[in-house]
N, C-alpha and C positions, 0 to 999 in steps of 0.2 A: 399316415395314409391320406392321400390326396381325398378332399373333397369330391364326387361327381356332378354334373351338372343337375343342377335341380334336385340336390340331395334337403336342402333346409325342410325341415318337419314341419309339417300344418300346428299353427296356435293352439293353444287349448281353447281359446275363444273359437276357433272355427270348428273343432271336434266337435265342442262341448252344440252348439247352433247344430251343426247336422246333426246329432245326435235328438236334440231336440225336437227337430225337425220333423223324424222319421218318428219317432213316438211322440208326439203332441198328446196322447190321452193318456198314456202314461207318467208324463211329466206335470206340462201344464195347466194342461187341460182337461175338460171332462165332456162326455157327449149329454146334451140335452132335449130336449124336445124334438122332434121332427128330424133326430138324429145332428142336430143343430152344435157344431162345436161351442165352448162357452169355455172362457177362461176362469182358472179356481179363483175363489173371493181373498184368499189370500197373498196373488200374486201382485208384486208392482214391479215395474222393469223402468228401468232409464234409458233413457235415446240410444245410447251405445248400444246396449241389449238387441232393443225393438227396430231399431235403424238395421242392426245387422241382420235379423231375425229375418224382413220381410224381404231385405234383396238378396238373403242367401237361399228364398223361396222361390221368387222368380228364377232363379240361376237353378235351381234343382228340378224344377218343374219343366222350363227350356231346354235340359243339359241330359237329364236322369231318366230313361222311358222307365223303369221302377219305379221312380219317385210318384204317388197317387196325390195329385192338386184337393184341398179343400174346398169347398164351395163357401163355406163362411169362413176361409181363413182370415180375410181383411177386418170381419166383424170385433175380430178377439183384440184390434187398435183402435174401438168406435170413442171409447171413455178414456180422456188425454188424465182421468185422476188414478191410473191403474197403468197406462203405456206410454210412453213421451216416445211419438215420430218426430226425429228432425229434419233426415235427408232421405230418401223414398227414389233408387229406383224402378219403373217398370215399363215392361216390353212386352209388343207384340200383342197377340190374341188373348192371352190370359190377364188381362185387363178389362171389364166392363165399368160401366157406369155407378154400378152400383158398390161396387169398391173402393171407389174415389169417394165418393157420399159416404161411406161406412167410415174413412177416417177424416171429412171435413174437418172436425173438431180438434185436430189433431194442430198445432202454430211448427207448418213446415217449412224450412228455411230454403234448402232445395228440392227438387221434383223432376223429375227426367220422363219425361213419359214418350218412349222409341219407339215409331212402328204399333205404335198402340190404335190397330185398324176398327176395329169392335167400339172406343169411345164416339158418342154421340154428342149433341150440343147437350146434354143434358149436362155432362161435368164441364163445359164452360160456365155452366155457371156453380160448380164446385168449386170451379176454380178459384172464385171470387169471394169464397171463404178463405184462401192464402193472403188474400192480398196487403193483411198488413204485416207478415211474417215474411213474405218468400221474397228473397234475394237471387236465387237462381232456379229458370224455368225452361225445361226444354220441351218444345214438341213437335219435334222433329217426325213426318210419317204421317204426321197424325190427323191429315187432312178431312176426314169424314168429321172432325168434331166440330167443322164450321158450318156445317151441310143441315141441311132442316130433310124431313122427313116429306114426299110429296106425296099428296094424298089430302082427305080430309081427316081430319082430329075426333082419336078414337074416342068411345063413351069411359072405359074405364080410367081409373085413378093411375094417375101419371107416375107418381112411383111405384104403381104397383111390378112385380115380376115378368105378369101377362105381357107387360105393353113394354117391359123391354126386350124381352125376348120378339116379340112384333117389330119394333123399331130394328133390330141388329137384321131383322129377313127382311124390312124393306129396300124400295129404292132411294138415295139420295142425292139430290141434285139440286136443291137450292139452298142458297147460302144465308148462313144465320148470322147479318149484320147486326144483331141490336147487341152485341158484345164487345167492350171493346175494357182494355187496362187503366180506364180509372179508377185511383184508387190505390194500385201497387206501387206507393211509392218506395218502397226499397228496394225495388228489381233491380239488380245490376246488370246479371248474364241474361240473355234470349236466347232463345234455339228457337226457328219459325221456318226453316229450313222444310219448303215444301207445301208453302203456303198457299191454296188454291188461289188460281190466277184471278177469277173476278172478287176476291179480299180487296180492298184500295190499302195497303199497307200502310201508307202516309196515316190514315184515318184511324186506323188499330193503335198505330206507333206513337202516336202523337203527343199523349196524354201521358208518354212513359218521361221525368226529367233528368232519372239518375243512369241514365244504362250504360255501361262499361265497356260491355263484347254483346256483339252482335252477328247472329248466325242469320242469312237471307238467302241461303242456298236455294236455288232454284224456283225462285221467287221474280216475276214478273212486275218489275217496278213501274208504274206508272209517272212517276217523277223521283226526282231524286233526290231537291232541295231540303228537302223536312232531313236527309241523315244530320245536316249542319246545325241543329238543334243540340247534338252533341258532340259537338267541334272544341270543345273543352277537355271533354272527359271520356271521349270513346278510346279504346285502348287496342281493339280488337274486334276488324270487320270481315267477317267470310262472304264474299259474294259468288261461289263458286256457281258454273254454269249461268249467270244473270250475263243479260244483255250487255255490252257495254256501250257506252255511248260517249260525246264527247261535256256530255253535263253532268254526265254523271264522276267523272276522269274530273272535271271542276270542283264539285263538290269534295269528292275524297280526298283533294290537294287540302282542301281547309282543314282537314280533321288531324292538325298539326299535332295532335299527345298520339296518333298508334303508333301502334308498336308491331301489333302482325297485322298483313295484309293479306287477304287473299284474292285474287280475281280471276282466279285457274278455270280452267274450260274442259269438260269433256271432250278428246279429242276428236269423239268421229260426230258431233252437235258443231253443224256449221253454224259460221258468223260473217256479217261484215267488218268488225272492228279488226285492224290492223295493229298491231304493237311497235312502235316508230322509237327510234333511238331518241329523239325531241321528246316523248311522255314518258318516255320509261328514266331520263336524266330528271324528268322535274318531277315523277316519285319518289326516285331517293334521295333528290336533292330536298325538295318541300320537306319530306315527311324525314325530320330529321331525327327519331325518337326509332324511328324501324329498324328491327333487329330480325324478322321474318318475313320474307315474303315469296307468293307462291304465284309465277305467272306460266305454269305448266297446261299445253294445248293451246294456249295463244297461238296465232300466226304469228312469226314474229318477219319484220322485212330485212331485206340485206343491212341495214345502216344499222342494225340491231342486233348487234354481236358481243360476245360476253366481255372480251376488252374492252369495249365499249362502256358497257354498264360498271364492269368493276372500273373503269376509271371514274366513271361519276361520282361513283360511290366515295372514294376515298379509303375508306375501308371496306373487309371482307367484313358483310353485315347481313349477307343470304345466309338462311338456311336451303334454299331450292334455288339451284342457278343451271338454266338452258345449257345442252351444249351448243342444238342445232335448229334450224326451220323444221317447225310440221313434226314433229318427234313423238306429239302425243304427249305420254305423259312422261315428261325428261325428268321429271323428280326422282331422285332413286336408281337412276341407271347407270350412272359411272361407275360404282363398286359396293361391295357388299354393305357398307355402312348406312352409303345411300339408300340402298334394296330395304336393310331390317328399319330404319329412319321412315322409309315412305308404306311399309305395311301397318309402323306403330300410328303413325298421323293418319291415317285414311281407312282404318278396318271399319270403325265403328260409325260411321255416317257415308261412306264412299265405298261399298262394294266394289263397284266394278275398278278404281282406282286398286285396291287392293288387291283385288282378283291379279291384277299386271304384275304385280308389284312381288306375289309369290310366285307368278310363273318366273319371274329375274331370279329369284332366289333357287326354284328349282333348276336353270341353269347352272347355278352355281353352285349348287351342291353334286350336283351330276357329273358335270364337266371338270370344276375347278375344286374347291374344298371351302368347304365354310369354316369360317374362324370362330365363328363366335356361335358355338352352336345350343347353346343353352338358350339362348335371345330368342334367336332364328327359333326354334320349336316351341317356345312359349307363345311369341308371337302367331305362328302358324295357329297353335291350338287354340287361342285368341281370336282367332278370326273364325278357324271353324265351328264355335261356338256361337259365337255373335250371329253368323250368318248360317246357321243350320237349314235353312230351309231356303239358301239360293246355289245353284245348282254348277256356277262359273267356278265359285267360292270353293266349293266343296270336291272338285273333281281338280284345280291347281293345286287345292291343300290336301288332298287325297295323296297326289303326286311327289308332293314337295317334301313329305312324311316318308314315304317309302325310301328315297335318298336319307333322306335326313336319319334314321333308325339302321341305317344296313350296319355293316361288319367296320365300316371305316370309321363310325362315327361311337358306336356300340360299347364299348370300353369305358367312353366318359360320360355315360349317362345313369341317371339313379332308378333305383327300384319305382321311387314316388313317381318321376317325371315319364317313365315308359309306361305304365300305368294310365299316367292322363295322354299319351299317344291312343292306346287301347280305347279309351273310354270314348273317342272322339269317332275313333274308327269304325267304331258298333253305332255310334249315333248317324252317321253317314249312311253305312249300309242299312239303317233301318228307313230311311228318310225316303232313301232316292233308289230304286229298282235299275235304274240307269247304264248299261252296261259299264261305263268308262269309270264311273263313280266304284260298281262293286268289285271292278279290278282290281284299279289304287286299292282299293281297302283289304282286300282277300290278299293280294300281293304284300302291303307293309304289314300283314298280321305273320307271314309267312318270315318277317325278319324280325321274330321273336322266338324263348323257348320255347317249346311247347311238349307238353302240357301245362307245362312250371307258371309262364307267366302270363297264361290267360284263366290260369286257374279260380280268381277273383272273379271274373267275369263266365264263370263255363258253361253254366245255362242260356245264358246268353247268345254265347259266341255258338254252339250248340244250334240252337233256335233259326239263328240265323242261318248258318250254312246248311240245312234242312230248307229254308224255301229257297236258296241259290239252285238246290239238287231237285226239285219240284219237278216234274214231268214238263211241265209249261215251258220251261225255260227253255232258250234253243242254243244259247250262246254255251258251247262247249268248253273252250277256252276256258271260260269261268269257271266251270263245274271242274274239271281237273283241277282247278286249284283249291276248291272246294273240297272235292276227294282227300287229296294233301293232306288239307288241315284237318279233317274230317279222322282219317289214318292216326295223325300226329297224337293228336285228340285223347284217343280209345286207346292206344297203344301201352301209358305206361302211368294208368292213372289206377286207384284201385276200384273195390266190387263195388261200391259206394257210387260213385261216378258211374262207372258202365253201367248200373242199375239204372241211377237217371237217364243217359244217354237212351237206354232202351226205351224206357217209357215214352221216350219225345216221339220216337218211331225208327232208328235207327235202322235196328233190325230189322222193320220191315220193309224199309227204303230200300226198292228193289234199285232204283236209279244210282244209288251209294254204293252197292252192290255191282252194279256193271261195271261201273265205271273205276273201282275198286280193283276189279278184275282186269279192266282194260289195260291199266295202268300197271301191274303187275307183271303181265305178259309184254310188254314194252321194256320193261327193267330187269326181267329176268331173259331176254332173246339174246344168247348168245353168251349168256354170262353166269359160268357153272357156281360159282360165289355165291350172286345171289339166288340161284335154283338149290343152293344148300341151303341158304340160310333161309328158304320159303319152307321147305319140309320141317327143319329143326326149329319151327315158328307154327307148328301145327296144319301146315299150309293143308293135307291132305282131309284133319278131318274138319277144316274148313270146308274143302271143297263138298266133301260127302252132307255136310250141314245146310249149305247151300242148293245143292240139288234134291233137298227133300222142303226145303222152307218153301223155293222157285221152283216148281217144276216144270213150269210153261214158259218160263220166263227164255226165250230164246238166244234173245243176244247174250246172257247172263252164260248161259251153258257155253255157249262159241269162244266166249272170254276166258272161261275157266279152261275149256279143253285146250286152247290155244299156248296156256302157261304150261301146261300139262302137258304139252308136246317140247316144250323147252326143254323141262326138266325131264322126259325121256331120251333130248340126244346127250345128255350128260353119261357118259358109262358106268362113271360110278356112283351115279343115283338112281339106275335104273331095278337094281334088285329092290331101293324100299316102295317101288311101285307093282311087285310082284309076288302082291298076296293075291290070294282067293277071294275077298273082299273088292281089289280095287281091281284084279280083270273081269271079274264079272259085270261090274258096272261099264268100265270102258265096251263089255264085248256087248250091253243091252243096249248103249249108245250108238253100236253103230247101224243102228234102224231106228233112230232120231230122223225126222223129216225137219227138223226144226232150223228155220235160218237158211230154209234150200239144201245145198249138202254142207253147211259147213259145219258141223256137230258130228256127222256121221265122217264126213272128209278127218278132223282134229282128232277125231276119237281112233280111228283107223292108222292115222300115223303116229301115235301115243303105241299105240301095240305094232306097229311096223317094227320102231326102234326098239322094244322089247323084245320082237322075234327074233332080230339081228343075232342078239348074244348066242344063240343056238337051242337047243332041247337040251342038251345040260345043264344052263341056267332054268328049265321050268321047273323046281324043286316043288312042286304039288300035285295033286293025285285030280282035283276038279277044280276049278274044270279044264277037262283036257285042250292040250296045246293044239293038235289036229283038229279039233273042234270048234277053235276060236279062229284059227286059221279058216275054216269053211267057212263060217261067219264073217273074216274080212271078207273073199272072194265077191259073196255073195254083195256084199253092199257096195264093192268098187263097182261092179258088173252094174247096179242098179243107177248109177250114176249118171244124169247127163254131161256128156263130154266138153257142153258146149256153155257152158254154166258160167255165169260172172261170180265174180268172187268176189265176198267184204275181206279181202286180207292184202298185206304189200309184204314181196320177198326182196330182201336188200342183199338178199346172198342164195344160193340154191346149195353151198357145200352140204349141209346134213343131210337134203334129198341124194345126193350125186353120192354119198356113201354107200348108199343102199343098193346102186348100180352095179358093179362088178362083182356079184356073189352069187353063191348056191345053194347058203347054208336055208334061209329063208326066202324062196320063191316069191310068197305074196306081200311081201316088204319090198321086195325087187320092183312087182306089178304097182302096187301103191304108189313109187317114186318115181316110174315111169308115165302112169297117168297123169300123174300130177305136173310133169312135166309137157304131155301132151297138151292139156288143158290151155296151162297158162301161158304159152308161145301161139295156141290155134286162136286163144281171145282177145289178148294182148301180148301181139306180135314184135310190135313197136319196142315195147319197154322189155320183155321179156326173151325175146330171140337174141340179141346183144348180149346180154346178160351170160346166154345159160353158151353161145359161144367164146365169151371171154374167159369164164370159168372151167374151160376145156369139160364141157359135156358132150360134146360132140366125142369127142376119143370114148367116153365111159359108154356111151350108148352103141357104140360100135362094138365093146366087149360083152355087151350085154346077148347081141348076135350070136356072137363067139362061142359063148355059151349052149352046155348041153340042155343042163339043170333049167335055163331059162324056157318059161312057158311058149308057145306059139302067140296066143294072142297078146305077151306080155314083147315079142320081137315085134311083130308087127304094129302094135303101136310106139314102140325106138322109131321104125322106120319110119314112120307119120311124124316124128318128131324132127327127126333128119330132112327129112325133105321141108318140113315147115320151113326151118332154119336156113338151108338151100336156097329158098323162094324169096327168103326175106333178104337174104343178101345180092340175087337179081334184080329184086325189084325194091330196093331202101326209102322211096318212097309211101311207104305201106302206112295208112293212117288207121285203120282198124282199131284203134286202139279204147275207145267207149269209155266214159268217166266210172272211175273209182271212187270207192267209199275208202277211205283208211279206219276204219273203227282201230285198230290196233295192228305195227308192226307183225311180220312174220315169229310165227311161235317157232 
């Protein structure tokens, strides 16, 4: 049996870390003072351990809304004679100062510090306990860590807690020059990618002699001479979004050993630099060592076309080659290879590059088919991970997931890898309220089993679609899909599960409840199938459950009565709705004021279609058939005629049935008001209609008629001449905005 995509099992090394993770006081650890985590005395861990330990923190902490962050987790790596860090990612918020400090001690070779906004100038000079270990540093984001704090200099102790929690609420805006990399001499890689512009770069960089790759992304150079300091041994320059200039185009020619290049431009960040067929022949030709390069969002000018370059070249030596002027970002756009090539190279430092680069992908999974679809949704997850809290990121790869998961693709995917779709999908919806965002996500959870395989997650996924169905919300569309999942859910899980479900509030979600019902009476109109398969699903003492839970709940009842009118024009479901139980409740309905007349209107045509059958189907002694009969009269009669209606009729046959008979008069009068009504309100929509459907002949026999009441002929007549008037005068706009809450019952 075939492999599926992303079927390989997680390491025991990575069980055994989350596992540890999630019990830290169980395992390694024990709580101490001030609730203070403290590692056992006789634990010692090796790099391997410890390295994976605290980035499989950050990642759980970023990724997991479950997972609960430590507050001294960093402390438990302070003592390098018990923990050996060697390489240390970390990102974003969950990074302070005082975590960097807690494992100074630590001889770390690399450091990635992403987006790490919270750092102050205080861990630059953290920093500078690495400096005769670290070989690779990033800090990319992390620009408040060159910024001094403005104000005057508080009284308390500068490591203390007080003043950094002070320092993260201030403001900062001046920059902490007396810092600079002497000292690091084994730095190879830099990441500075986002360096504040008044930094003098030169100045920082100077003192660096071994650097290899070098990241200056959006970095404002004030000169450029000082990069030729490693014109020997640079290997690898990203200058992406930097100026370009024609010294600076000089200098990069000297750095004769790279090997990638970058000098790509966001494309909607204008420039005056042009790309000339003359610069772009004495890059590839100078830099004879390049085997990457990326000159996407350039301008580029006519004399600067891709024969062009690939003759200078001699050889195919791009990895990113233009097809056309002004393209943006042409990396990635020719075919799928390029597409998943240009999300892997740009998720993790270039959002918005990325962001492009899924939408190409969700083309092509929509439109065309993706081949490689293991890639393709690693990747995706990949990014929505990274980028969990940018909102571009998250509503392409919302998108790009619901293609990627449906029926086509579904076959070749594993239990493990649909699971990390799931997991990303709840991290979304939890993040971003955002309509577009909770689509995508309520939409690709919709192209799963269910209950089956969000089971793993069902509190969760629970939770959530619980504030989608919040009264607050106004976006309907969503909530129907909501309801869905919500149905799906509950359906076929056992008492264990519904027990939770209730506790969250299910049951009392009167809005799950309507909407429940709305959507019910939309899929059972017209369709005796599923009006079987609503009663033989308990449907009725659902309803009777519901009308005693809601009793005011208006729209709830209209909803209910309206499926309840479905499942009356069925004939052979009409006897299991004619106990003593269920007319009695229909006949107290019908002096329901609730919702205008539409509760007393649903509930009146539910015993219309009941009276049809005749007085030999009333096989019960109370309550009497005569008597519920008085009781409709009474409530048509109480009616304004002139009433707007929450309801849409896409056909009037089950009224127009009720028309040529004798056997029940006040089923006659019912189907005839109702037909007065909705042609005197909405003439427009309604008079076409009830004449295309040959009402006009049935309301002519209804005249004809002995049996038929007077005031049930005279208003036929009123309906005839409506209809008459409307075909004189076809410009007739009367027609006054509808609600659809729900199709015709």
């Amino acid at each position: 049996m075939a492999a599926k995509a992303g079927d390989d099992p997680d390491s025991l090394m990575a069980l055994a870390t989350v596992f540890c993770l999630r019990n830290l006081r169980k395992t390694m650890c024990y709580q101490g003072l001030r609730n203070r985590l403290l590692l056992r005395s006789d634990i010692f861990l090796p790099s391997e351990i410890c390295d994976k330990l605290v980035n499989t923190y950050v990642e759980l902490v970023h990724t997991d809304s479950y997972f609960e962050p430590e507050e001294s987790f960093f402390q438990l790596f302070a003592d390098p004679r018990s923990t050996r860090l060697t390489r240390v990612q970390l990102r974003e918020n969950l990074v302070l100062d005082r975590d960097l400090e807690a494992i100074r001690k630590q001889d770390l070779i690399e450091l990635s510090l992403t987006c790490c906004h919270s750092l102050t100038p205080r861990s630059l000079k953290t920093l500078t306990c690495f400096r005769e270990t670290l070989v690779s540093l990033c800090l990319f984001g992390c620009s408040q860590i060159f910024c001094k704090k403005v104000g005057p200099p508080l009284a308390c102790n500068e490591d203390s807690e007080e003043e950094e929690e002070e320092d993260r609420s201030a403001s900062w805006r001046v920059l902490d020059l007396d810092f600079s990399f002497q000292g690091f001499n084994r730095l190879r890689l830099l990441n500075l990618a986002g360096l504040p512009e008044a930094v003098n770069a030169e100045r920082l960089l100077k003192p660096l002699r071994s650097i290899t790759s070098l990241d200056l992304s959006n970095v404002n150079l004030q000169g450029a001479a000082f990069l030729s300091q490693w014109r020997d041994r640079l290997a690898s320059l990203v200058l992406y979004n930097v100026e370009l200039s024609e010294e600076l185009l000089c200098t990069i020619l000297e750095l004769v050993n790279l090997r990638h290049l970058d000098i790509s431009r966001e494309g909607r960040k204008s420039t005056k630099f042009q790309m000339s067929r003359k610069i772009l022949t004495a890059v590839v030709q100078r830099l004879v060592h390049l085997v990457s390069l990326d000159i996407s969002g350039l301008v580029m000018l006519d004399n600067c076309t891709v024969p062009h370059f690939e003759e200078a070249m001699g050889r195919p030596r791009l990895l990113y080659v233009p097809r056309r002027r002004h393209l943006g970002m042409v990396t990635g756009s020719k075919n799928e290879d390029q597409v998943l090539n240009a999300i892997e190279a740009y998720t993790e430092f270039r959002p918005e590059l990325a962001h492009r680069a899924i939408n190409q992908l969700f083309d092509i999974a929509r439109i065309q088919h993706c081949s490689q679809l293991l890639r393709a949704l690693q990747l995706v997850i990949a990014a929505l991970k990274c980028h969990k809290f940018d909102k571009s990121v998250q509503v392409t790869g919302s998108a790009a997931l619901f293609y990627l998961t449906n029926t086509d693709y579904r076959s070749d995917q594993s239990v493990r890898l649909r699971r990390d779709v799931i997991q990303v999908v709840l991290n979304g919806m939890e993040q971003y309220q955002e309509v577009t965002v909770q689509r995508n996500c309520c939409l690709t959870l919709c192209n799963f089993s269910i209950p089956e395989e969000l089971e793993f997650q069902y509190s969760r996924v629970n939770q959530l679609l619980l504030k989608i169905l919040e009264p607050a919300r106004q976006d309907e569309s969503i909530q129907r899909i909501a309801v869905h999942l919500c149905n799906a859910l509950v359906c076929q899980v056992d008492n264990h599960h519904k027990e939770a479900v209730g506790k969250m509030g299910f049951v009392k979600c009167d809005q799950v409840m309507e909407f429940s019902w709305s959507a019910l009476w939309n899929i059972t109109d017209e369709t005796p199938d599923n009006c079987q398969m609503f009663l033989n699903c308990r449907g009725m003492s659902l309803f009777l459950d519901c009308l005693k839970e809601f009793p005011d709940k208006q729209e709830l009842h209209r909803n209910m009565l309206g499926l309840l009118g479905n499942v009356a024009e069925v004939r052979a479901l009409r006897p299991q709705l004619l106990t003593p139980q269920f007319i009695t409740v229909f006949s107290n309905l019908l002096e329901s004021k609730a919702d205008g007349i539409e509760v007393s209107y649903n509930a009146c045509g539910v015993l219309s279609h009941i009276m049809f059958d005749g007085p030999e189907a009333w096989a019960m002694d109370e309550p009497r058939r005569d008597a519920v009969m008085d009781r409709m009269w009474d409530a048509i009669q109480s009616w304004d005629v002139c009433s707007r209606r929450n309801i849409n009729y896409r056909s009037f046959e089950p009224i127009l049935r009720l028309l040529p008979q004798g056997i029940a008069p006040v089923s006659q009068h019912w189907a005839t008001w109702a037909l007065f009504n909705l042609v005197s309100v909405y003439p427009g929509k309604y008079c076409p209609l009830l004449i295309k459907e040959g009402g006009i002949h049935l309301l002519e026999k209804v005249l004809e008629l002995e049996s038929s009441h007077p005031e049930t002929k005279d208003m036929a007549r009123k309906v005839m001449e409506q209809c008459e008037n409307f075909k004189e005068d076809p410009m007739e706009t009367n027609n006054g905005p509808e609600v659809n809450y729900g199709q015709r019952g």
